[in-house]
Every structure is written in structure tokens, then in C-alpha cells.
ZAMARGU-4260 file (C-alpha; in steps of 0.2 Angstrom, whole numbers, plus 5000, padded with zeros to 4 digits):
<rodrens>
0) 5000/5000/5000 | 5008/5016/4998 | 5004/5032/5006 | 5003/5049/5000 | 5003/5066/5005
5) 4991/5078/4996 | 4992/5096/4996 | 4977/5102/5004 | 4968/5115/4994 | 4970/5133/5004
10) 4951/5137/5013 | 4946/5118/5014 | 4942/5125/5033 | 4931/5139/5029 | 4913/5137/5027
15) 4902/5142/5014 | 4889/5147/5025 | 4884/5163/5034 | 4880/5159/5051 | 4875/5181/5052
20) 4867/5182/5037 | 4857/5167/5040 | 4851/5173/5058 | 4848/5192/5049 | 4836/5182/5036
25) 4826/5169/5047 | 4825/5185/5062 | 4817/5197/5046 | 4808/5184/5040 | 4800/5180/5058
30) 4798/5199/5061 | 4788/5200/5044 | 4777/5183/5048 | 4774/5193/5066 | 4770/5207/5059
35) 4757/5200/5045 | 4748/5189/5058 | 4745/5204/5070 | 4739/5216/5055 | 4728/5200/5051
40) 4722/5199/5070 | 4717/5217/5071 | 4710/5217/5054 | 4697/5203/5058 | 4695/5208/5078
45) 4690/5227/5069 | 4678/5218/5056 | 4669/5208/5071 | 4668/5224/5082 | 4659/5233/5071
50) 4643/5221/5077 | 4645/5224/5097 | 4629/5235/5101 | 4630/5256/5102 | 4625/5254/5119
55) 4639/5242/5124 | 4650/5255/5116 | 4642/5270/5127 | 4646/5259/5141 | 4664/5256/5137
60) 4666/5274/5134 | 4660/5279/5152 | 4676/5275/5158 | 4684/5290/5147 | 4690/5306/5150
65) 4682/5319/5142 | 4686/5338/5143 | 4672/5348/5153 | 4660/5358/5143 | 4664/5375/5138
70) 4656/5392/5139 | 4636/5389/5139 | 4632/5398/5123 | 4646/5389/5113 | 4638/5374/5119
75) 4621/5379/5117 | 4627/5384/5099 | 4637/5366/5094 | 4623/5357/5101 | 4611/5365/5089
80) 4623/5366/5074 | 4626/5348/5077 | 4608/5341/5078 | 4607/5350/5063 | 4620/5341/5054
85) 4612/5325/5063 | 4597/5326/5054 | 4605/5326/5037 | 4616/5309/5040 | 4603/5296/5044
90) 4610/5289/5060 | 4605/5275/5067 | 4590/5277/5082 | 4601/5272/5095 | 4615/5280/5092
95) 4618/5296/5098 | 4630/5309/5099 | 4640/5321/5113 | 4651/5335/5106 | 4665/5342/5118
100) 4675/5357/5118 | 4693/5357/5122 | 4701/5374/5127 | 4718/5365/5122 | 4727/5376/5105
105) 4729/5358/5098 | 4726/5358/5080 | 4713/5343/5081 | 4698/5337/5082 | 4691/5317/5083
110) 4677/5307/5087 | 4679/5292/5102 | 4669/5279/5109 | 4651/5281/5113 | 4647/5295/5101
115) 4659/5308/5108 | 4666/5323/5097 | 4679/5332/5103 | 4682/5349/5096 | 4697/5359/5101
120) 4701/5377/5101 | 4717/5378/5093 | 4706/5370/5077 | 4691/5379/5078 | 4698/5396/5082
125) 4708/5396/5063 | 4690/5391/5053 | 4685/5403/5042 | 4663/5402/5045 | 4649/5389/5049
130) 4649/5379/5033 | 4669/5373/5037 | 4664/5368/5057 | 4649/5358/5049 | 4661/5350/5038
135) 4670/5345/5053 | 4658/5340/5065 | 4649/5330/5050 | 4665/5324/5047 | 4668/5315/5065
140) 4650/5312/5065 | 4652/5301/5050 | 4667/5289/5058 | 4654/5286/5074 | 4641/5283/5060
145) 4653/5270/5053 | 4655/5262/5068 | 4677/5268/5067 | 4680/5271/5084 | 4675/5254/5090
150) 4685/5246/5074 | 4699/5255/5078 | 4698/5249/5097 | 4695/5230/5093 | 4709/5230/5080
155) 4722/5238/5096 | 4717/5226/5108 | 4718/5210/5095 | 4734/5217/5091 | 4741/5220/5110
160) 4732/5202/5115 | 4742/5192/5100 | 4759/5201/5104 | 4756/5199/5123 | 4755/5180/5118
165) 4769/5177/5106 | 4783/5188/5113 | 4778/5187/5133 | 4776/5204/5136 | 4763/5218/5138
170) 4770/5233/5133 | 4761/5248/5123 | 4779/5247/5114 | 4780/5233/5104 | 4783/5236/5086
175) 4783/5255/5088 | 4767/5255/5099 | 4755/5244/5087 | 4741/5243/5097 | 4740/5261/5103
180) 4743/5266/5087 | 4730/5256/5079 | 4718/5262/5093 | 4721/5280/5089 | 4721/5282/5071
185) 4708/5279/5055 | 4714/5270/5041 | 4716/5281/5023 | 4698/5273/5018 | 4690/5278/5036
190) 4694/5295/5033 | 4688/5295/5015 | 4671/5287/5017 | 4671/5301/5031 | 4674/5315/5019
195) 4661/5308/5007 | 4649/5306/5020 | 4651/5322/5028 | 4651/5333/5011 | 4635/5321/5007
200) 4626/5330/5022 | 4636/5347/5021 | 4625/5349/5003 | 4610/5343/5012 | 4611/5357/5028
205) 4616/5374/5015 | 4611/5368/4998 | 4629/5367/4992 | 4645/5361/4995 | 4655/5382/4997
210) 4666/5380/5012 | 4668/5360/5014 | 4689/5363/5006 | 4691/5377/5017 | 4694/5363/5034
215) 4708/5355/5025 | 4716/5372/5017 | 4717/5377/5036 | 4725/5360/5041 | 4737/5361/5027
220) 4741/5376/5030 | 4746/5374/5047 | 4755/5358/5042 | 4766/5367/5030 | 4769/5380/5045
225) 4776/5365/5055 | 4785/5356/5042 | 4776/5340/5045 | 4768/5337/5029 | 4774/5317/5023
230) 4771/5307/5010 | 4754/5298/5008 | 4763/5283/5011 | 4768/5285/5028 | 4752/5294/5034
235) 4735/5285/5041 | 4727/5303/5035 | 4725/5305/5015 | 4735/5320/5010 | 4728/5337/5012
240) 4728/5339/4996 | 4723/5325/4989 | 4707/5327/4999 | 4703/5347/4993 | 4705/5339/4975
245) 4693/5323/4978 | 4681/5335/4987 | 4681/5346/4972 | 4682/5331/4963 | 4667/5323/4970
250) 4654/5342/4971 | 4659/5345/4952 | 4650/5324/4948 | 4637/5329/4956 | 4632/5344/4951
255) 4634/5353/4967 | 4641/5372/4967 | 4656/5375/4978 | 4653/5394/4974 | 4638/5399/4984
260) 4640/5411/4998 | 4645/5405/5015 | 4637/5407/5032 | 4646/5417/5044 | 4649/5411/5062
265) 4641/5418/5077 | 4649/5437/5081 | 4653/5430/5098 | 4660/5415/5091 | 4680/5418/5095
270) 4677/5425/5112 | 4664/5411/5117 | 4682/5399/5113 | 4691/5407/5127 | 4679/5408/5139
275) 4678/5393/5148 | 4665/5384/5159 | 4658/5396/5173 | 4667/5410/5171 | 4658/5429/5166
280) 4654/5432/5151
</rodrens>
């Protein structure tokens, strides 16, 4: 028998696999299979929420904190404005509808569970007459019409549940706040069968659609003031812009003119925003 001693080939010891790269793929590719299955989780959670009864709703939203009603004729004044906006959206019998007011300069304004509006002053106090706040408040009105705030709240808890579950923990956190997130903000659709909605019984209150762009060119405006305008992309909220244009969009199929005149807001109107409950007026 004879016996040899090959050359071994230089890197015979070094392995062709990437133990990093490997962990870096299966970790992303868990992370992505996490993140679709919670999406799929709130998604169906949000679907089946929609069917718990308004009242239940009201119920849950008794344990929230609401801001305290503002000066008496700015609420006398809200209330009326929005029972007339009410009786042009066809809500539900059982469903009704609290507005609040919020001395806070917050540029901001958002339905919540149990039929609550909030309004805020920092919003309010920029809109130009009548026709823009019924926008507004026919705006919210239409999300608690559509059931949003409940979807939105049944998709954030499916969410934090199934997290809670897989990972162990319970923190608001997880994947940049998921569920608080999700609890928080309407999807692009939401706020565009608002939109739809609210213009719908904006035409209905005045007879035209004059002033309905002019909430969203006082948004934008105070975006651009801010520098906090992104890409539709990244934003829950469809462009301010792209809603003006689909607004137009939408008066000029229907026939409806956005070049009527407006109606002005109450005279006392601006100093009714800073007076707050109890104090003279």
C-alpha cells in the first residue's frame, strides 16, 4: 500500500455558510410573519367589532376622560349646529351623539367611543365660517356613523392580545406602539368614506358644498407651518391635498356648486372659545 501526502487546497476549513446572514434572514423573515399575523388579527378583531351594540359602546366609553364643557352659549350653539348636521346623516336610532369642547390650541379634532366629538380650540379658532365647522363636525359624526372608533379599538386590543401571547410581554411598545397606534388612528379609507359622508350632508344642511375645502386648506396650512407634511405613504390621514381635490372632485359629479356664499359664524363665536365653563361672560 503506499501512502501519500496531498496538498490540501487553501480554505478547505472555511465554510460556505453565513452563520450572520442566515440569523439576519430567518429574524426578518420571523419579524415580517409577526407582523402580518397581528395586522391579520386586528384586521378581523375590527371587522367583528363593528357588530357589538352602540350601547355596549356607550358603556365602554364611560370610563373616558372627556374635557368639561365649555362656555354655555358655545355649547348651546354646537349642540344646535350639530343636531342640525344630525338630521341630514341618517344615524341609526340608538346611536347618539355628545360633542365636547377642548380649550387646548391643539390643531385637532376626533370622534371616540360612545358617540363623543371632541372639538378643540386651537382647530376651531383658525375656521374661516359655519359651513367649514359643519364639515367638521359632520366629518367626526360620519366615523361614529361608521362604527370607526369601535374598529379601531377591537383592532388595538387584537393586536396587544396576540403580541402579549407570542413575545411574553405587555408593553404599549412593541413594534413602535402597534396597538396604541391602531387604537388612535383611522385608516386612509375611514377617513375618506368620512369625507364623502360628511360633504353628502354638508349639501343637504346649506344647499351646496361652498366652504367644505376650506377645513383642509386650514390643516394644510398649518402643516406646511410646521414642516410636518409626509408622504401619503407614511400617513393614516390621506393628503391634504389630495382630499381638497377629491372633494372638488366629487361636488363637480354631482352637480353641486362650491361657489355659493357662506354662512358666517356667530359674532361672539371667537370670544365664546376662550371663555371657559363658569366663568363671566
Amino acid at each position: 500500500m503506499k501512502y501519500e501526502n496531498p496538498e490540501i487546497p487553501e480554505g478547505i476549513n472555511v465554510s460556505k455558510v453565513r452563520p450572520l446572514r442566515e440569523i439576519l434572514i430567518l429574524g426578518g423573515g420571523a419579524l415580517l410573519l409577526l407582523i402580518a399575523l397581528s395586522f391579520s388579527f386586528g384586521k378581523i378583531a375590527g371587522y367583528l367589532a363593528q357588530y357589538v351594540p352602540f350601547e355596549k359602546e356607550a358603556a365602554l366609553s364611560r370610563e373616558l376622560t372627556l374635557p368639561k364643557q365649555g362656555d354655555a352659549a358655545l355649547m348651546d350653539y354646537l349642540s344646535k349646529m350639530t343636531q342640525r348636521v344630525i338630521e341630514q346623516m341618517e344615524l341609526p336610532e340608538e346611536m347618539a351623539v355628545q360633542v365636547h369642547y377642548s380649550t387646548d390650541t391643539t390643531i385637532n379634532a376626533y370622534a371616540t367611543l360612545g358617540g363623543n366629538v371632541i372639538l378643540f380650540r386651537g382647530l376651531m379658532e383658525k375656521l374661516p365660517h359655519e359651513n367649514a365647522l359643519a364639515m367638521l363636525v359632520a366629518h367626526e359624526i360620519a366615523h361614529i356613523k361608521h362604527r370607526d372608533p369601535i374598529t379601531g379599538l377591537g383592532s388595538g386590543i387584537a393586536i396587544q392580545l396576540f403580541l402579549a401571547v407570542v413575545l411574553g410581554r405587555t408593553e404599549a411598545s412593541i413594534l413602535g406602539e402597534a396597538g396604541v397606534y391602531t387604537m388612535l388612528h383611522f385608516s386612509r379609507s375611514m377617513e375618506g368614506s368620512a369625507d364623502t359622508a360628511a360633504l353628502q350632508a354638508l349639501h343637504r344642511l346649506y344647499g351646496h358644498t361652498t366652504g367644505a375645502t376650506s377645513l383642509f386648506e386650514v390643516i394644510q396650512a398649518e402643516r406646511k407651518k410646521m414642516g410636518i407634511e409626509l408622504p401619503a405613504f407614511f400617513q393614516s390621514h390621506p393628503l391634504d391635498q389630495e382630499r381638497i381635490d377629491r372633494i372638488q372632485q366629487i361636488s363637480r359629479q354631482n352637480g353641486w356648486s362650491q361657489n355659493s356664499e357662506t354662512t358666517p359664524l356667530p359674532k361672539d363665536f371667537e370670544r365664546w372659545l376662550k371663555v371657559s365653563e363658569g366663568s363671566e361672560q
